[in-house]
C-alpha positions as CSV (number, residue, x, y, z in Angstrom):
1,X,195.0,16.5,37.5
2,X,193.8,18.8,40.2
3,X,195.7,20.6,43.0
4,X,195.2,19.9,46.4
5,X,192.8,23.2,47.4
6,X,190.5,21.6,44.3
7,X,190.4,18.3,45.7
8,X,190.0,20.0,49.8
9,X,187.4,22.5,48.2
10,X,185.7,19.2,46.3
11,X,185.8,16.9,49.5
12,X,184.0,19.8,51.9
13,X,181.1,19.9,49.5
14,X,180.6,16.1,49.4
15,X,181.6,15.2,53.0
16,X,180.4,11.7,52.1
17,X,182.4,10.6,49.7
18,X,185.1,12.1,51.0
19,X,184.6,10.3,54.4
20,X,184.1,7.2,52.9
21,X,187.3,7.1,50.0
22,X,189.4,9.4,51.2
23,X,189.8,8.3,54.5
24,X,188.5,11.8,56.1
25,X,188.4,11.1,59.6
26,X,184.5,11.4,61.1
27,X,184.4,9.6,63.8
28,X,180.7,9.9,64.8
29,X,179.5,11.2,61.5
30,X,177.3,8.9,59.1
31,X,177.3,9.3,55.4
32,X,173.6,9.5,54.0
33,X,173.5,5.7,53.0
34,X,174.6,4.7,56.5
35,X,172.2,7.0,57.9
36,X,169.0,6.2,56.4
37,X,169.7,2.3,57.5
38,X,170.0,3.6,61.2
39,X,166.8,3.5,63.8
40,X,166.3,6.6,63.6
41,X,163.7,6.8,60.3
42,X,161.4,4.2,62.1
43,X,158.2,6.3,61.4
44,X,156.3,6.9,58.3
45,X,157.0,9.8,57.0
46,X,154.0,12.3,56.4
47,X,155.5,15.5,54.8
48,X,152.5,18.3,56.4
49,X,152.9,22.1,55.4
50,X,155.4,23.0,58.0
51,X,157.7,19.9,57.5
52,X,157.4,21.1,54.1
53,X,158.3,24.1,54.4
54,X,161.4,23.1,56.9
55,X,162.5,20.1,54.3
56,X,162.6,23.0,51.7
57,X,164.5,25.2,53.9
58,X,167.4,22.2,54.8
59,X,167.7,21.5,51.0
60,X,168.4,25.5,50.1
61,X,170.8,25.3,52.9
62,X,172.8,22.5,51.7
63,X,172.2,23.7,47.7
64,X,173.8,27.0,49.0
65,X,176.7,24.7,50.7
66,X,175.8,25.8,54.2
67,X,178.4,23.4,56.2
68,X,176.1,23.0,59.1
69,X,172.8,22.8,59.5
70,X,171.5,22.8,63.2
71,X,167.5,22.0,63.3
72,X,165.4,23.0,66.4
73,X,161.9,21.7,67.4
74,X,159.8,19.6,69.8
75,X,160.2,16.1,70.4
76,X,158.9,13.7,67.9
77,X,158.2,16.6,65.3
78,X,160.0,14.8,63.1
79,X,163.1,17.0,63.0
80,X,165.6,14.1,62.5
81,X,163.2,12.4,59.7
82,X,162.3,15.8,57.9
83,X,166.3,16.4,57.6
84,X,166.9,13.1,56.3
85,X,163.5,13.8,53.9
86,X,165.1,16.8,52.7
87,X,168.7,15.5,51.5
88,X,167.4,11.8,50.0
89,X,167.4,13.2,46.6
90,X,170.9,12.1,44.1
91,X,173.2,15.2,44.3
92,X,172.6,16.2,47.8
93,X,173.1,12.9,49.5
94,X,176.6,13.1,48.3
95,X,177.1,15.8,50.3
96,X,175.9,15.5,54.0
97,X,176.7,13.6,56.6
98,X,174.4,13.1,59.9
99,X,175.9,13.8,63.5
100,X,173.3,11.8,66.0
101,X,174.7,13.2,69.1
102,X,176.2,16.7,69.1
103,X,178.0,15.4,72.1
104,X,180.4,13.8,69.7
105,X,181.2,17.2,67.3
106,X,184.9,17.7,66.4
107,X,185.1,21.1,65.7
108,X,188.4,20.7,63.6
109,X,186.3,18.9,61.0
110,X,184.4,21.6,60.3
């Protein structure tokens, strides 16, 4: 039995699974599974020093349960496929979900 802060404090660290079975309401938002069948990771992925090192930083982010992450860069750096790079792993996918368009934020999810 848990109480209800548990069970909030739970679903804001796995975003995912709470969006997909317990009906959290993210319009816009894509849980990791959904996301990684999307367009967007057309490219092969080739993880240099600096993607690296920016895939590192999103994944200490999240680990620390940083509830947004907001990546900057040039086109086609590969800021979109470095984020998704950086959250595959069991135990962090759980817990993200990918906003294409920040256009579409609801600030009352967050």
């Amino acid at each position: 039995m848990y109480a209800a802060t548990k069970l909030a404090e739970w679903a804001k660290q796995h975003p995912g699974v709470a969006a997909r079975h317990l009906g959290v309401p993210v319009t816009g938002w894509l849980p990791f599974d959904q996301w990684e069948r999307t367009d967007d990771p057309r490219n092969v992925f080739f993880p240099d020093k600096a993607r690296s090192d920016l895939i590192e930083s999103i994944r200490e982010s999240v680990q620390r349960g940083r509830s947004m992450i907001r990546v900057l860069g040039r086109p086609g750096f590969g800021k979109t496929r470095a984020a998704m790079e950086s959250v595959r792993e069991e135990g962090l996918r759980q817990r993200v979900l990918y906003l294409r368009d920040a256009t579409d934020l609801n600030a009352e999810f967050i």
